[in-house]
N, C-alpha and C positions, 0 to 999 in steps of 0.2 A: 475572303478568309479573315474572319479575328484574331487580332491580336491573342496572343496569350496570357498576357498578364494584364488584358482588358477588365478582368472580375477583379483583380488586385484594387485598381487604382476606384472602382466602381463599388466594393463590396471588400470591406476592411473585417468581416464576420462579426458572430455577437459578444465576441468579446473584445476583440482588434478596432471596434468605432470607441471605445472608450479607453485607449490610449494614450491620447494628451490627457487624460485628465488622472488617470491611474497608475501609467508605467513610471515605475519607480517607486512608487509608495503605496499603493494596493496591488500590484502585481509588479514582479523583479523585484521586488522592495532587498537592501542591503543588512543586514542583521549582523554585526560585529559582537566581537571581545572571544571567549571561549565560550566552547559549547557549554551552555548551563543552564538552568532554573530561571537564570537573571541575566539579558546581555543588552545591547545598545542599539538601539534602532535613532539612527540621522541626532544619534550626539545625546540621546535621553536613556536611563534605563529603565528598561522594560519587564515584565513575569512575561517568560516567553514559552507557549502552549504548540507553541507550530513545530519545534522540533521533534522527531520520530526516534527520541534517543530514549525509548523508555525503558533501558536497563540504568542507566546512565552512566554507561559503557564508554562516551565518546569522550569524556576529557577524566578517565579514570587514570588516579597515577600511573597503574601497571600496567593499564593497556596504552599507556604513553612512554612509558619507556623500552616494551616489547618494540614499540613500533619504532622507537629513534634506534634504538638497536637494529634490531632487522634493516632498517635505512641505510645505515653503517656497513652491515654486511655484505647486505647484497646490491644497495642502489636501487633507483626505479625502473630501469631497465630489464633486470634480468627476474627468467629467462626472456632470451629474445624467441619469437618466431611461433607459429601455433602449435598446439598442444601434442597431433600428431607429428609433424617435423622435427623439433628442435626444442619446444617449451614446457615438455613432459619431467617431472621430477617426484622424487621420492614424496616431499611433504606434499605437494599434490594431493597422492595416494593416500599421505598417511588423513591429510583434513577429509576425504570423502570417503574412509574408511570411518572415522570416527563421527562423521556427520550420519553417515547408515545407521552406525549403532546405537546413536539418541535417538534417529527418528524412528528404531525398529523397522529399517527397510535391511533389504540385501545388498544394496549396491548403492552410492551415491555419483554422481560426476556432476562435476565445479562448471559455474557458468562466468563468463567476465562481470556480463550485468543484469539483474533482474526482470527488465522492460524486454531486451533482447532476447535475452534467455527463454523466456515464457512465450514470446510470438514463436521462436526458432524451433520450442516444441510442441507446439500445436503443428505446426508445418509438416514435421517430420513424423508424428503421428498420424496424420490421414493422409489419404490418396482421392481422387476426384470423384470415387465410388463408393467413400462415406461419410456418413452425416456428424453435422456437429451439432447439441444442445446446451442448447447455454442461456444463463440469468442476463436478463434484462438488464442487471446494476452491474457487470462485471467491469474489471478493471478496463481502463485504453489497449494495454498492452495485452487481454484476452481478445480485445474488438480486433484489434489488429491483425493479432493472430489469425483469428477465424476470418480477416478481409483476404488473408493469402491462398484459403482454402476455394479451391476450384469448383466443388461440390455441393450438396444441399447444406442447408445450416437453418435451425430455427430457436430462437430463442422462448425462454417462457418467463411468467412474469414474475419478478423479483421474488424470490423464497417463497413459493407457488407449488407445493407439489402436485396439487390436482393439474395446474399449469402444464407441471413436468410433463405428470402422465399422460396429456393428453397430447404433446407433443415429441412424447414417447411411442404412441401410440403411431405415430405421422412419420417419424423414421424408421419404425420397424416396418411398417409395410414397405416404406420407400425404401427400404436397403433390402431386401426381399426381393424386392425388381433391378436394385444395382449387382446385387452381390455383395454387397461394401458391408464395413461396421460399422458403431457407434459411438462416441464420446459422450459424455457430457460432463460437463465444464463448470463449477463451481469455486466460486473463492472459502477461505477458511473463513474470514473474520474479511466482514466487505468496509472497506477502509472511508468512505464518507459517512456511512449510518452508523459504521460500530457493531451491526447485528453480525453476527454467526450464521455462516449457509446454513444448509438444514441437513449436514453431509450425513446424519445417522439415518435419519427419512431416504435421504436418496441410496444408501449406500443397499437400505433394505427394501428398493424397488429392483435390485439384482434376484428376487427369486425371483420377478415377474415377467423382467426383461435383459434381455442381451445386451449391454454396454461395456464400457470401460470408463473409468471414473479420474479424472486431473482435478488438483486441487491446486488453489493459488494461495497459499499461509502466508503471507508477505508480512500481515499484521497479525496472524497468530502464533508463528514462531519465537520463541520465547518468551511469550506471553501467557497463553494459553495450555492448560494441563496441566497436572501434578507436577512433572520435571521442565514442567517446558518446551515440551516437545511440539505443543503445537494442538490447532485444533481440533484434529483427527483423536490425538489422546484427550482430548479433552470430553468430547463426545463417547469417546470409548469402540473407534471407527477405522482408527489407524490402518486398520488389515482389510479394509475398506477398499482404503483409495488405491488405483491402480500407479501411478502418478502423483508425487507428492512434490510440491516445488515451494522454496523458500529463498527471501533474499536476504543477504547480509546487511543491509541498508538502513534497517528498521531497529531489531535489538539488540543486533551486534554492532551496529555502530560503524559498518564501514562502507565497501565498495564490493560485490560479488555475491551471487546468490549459487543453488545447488537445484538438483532434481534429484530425488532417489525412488525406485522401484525396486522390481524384479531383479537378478542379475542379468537374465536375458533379456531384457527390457534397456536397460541401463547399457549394456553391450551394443547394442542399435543404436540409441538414441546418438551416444558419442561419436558413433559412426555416420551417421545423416544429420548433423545439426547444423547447419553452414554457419551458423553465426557465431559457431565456436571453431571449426576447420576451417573457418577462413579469416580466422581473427587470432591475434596475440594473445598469448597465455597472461592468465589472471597475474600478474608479477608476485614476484617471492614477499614481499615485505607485506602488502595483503593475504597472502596465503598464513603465512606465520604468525598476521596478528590474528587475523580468524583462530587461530587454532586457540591462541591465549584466553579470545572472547567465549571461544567454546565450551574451554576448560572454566573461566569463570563463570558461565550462564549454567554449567552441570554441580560447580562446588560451593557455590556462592547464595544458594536458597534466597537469602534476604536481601539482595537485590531484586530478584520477583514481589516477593511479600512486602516491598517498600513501596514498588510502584502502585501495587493494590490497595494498600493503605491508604496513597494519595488519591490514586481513582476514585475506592469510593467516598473518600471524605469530598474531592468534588462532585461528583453525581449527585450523593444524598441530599449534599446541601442546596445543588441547584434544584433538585426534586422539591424540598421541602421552602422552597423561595417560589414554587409555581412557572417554575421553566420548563417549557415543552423538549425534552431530548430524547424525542424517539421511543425507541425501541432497544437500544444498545446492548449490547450483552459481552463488548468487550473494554478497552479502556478508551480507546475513541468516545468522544463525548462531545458530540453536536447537540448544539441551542437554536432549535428554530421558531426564527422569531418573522413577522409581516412588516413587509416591506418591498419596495422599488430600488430599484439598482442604484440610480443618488439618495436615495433616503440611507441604506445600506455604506455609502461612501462616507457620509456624512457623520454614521454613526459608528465605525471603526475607525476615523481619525479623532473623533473624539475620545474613544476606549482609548487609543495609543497616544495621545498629545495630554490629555487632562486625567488620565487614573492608568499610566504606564500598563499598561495591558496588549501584547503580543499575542493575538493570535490568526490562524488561516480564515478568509474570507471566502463563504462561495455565494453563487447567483446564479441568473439564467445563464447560459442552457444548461447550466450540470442539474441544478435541479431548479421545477415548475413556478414559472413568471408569478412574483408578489410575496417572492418566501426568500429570505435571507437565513444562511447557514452560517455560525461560528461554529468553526470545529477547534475544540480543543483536546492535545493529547499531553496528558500525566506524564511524568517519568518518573524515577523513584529521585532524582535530585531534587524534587518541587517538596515545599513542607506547608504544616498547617498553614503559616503566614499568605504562603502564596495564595492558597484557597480562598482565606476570609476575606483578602483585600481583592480579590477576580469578583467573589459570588456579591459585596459591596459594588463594585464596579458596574457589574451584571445589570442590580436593580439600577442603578442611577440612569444609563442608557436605555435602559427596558422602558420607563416613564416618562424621558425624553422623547423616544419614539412613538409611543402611543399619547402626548400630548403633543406632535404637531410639530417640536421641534428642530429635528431634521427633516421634515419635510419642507420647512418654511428654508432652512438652510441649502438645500440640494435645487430649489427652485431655479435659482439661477442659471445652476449645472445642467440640469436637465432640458430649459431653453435654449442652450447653446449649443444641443446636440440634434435639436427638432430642426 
């Protein structure tokens, strides 16, 4: 018999063999001072792109003082105990009452956390008798989800509706033979590309086929739409989605995410979601700043309109400098540029050591071996300055990398991994 942790000591995966050379500085990396526009990366200051605070909600006076308050109040403890026993409370009710009514659903219920939240309702939606459909790029926390499902599952290919349909096609007969239903599974705003699912597309394959429709807004929650509501209002789809999920994490700036439907939808859900019946209630002092974040993401207009401002003043300018970014259609704004995973090392420690420049690195396997991703995300704290001196920064390493410089640099690295 093998050992079990044989693969461990054997097979470190494709990210985990570039550890001694990474951990700490290109992955775990430490980012100090306050949440802002500008913070400290290992003693230097940086323009920092990697934070997800794009109202910039997270070191706003108000929502810093809601929160020391509420700290005061009630402490991190309470309530103690889950939501059904013991950690059930008015303002609960009142944030998933008011979260309904922004996102034009009937019912909202509070989740602890995003990742959790979103597998816990996939689970709780199907049974081994029916099918899940779902995008190719969806989140981890969708994969995961649909890993718990006992039952068929097929994916189609990335913003693909003929994809869809024809993999629509392949659960409706197959659920025909189960008996079971449908899902399928789309994010609002898919968080490495920046593109926008195709949720009006899919939502109008309902006269053709039998489904039910989950959406993951994680990044189009107070981003996206007239009000903010997300990118079902943005599409004009909202009444659309059967299942609308959103986390607080993103542009309200804290800890907790929601689901809202139906009310008889939402009735269920609370009732079968283990990750919430067998888990501690969201505590008071995030409940109450949520509510504050709420009320500023509804009355505050120009904190959206500031982020956009910054968005497309980077976009454009990276457009009009001949940077490849996609496709994007939200504020996510990946630069893909060629390159090897030491060529790639080689040239984010340069962005961050020689032209103070913070932002997320990606490589293989998230996306296709010889392509290096910068993802940078805007918030409304970023201003012109920050722009001119990133899309400066941009070309200097852009020219480095395609003359040869970080490759001759990352040589060494890359031998000592062969």
């Amino acid at each position: 018999m093998k050992d079990l942790f044989e693969k461990i000591y054997k097979d470190k995966g494709p990210l985990g063999k570039w550890a001694s050379q990474a951990e700490g500085y290109f992955v775990f990396p430490k980012i100090e001072g306050e949440i802002s526009n500008r913070m400290k990366f290992q003693g230097k200051d940086v323009i920092t792109w990697s934070i997800n605070d794009y109202l910039g909600l997270a070191n706003h006076p108000e929502v810093r003082k809601v929160d020391a308050e509420a700290g005061v109040a009630y402490g991190s403890a309470y309530p103690m105990g889950a939501r059904m026993m013991s950690g059930h409370t008015d303002l609960h009710e009142k944030l998933q009452n008011e979260l309904a009514q922004f996102v034009s659903k009937e019912a909202a219920y509070l989740l602890n956390f995003g990742y959790q939240g979103m597998l816990s309702t996939i689970d709780a939606l199907v049974s081994k008798d029916d099918i899940i459909v779902y995008d190719v790029d969806a989140h981890a926390c969708i994969i995961d989800g649909v890993r718990l499902h006992m039952g068929k599952r097929f994916t189609y290919k990335h913003n693909d509706i003929e994809s869809l349909e024809k993999n629509l096609d392949r659960a409706t007969k197959m659920a025909e033979h189960t008996g079971g239903g449908i899902l399928v599974i789309s994010e609002g705003v898919f968080g490495m590309r920046g593109e926008q699912g195709r949720l009006k597309e899919i939502v109008a394959l309902k006269e053709k086929y039998s489904f039910r429709f989950l959406v993951d807004d994680a990044h189009g929650f107070g981003t996206q739409g007239k009000t903010g509501a997300g990118t079902g209002e943005q599409q004009g789809v909202q009444d659309g989605i059967d299942v609308y999920f959103a986390t607080f994490a993103k542009a309200l700036a804290s800890t907790g995410a929601f689901i809202a439907a139906d009310q008889e939808i939402v009735d269920y859900l609370k009732y079968n979601l283990r990750s919430q019946m067998f888990a501690k209630s969201l505590q008071m002092q995030l409940v109450v700043g949520a509510l504050k974040r709420l009320d500023m993401l509804r009355t505050m207009p120009e904190l959206k309109a500031k982020l956009w401002e910054n968005t497309n003043a980077l976009q454009s300018g990276l457009k009009s400098r001949g940077f490849d970014i996609g496709t994007t259609q939200s504020c996510v704004t990946p630069v893909y540029l060629k390159g090897s995973i030491p060529e790639a090392m080689a040239l984010v420690k340069d962005l961050r050591e020689n032209y103070g420049i913070f932002c997320s690195i990606v490589v293989y396997p998230v996306i296709p071996k010889g392509l290096i991703l910068l993802r940078l995300i805007p918030t409304a704290t970023h201003d012109i300055q920050d722009v001119n001196e990133t899309l400066d920064a941009f070309e200097a390493i852009r020219s480095r990398l395609e003359n040869g410089t970080y490759k001759r640099l990352s040589a060494s690295v890359a031998a000592a991994m062969e």
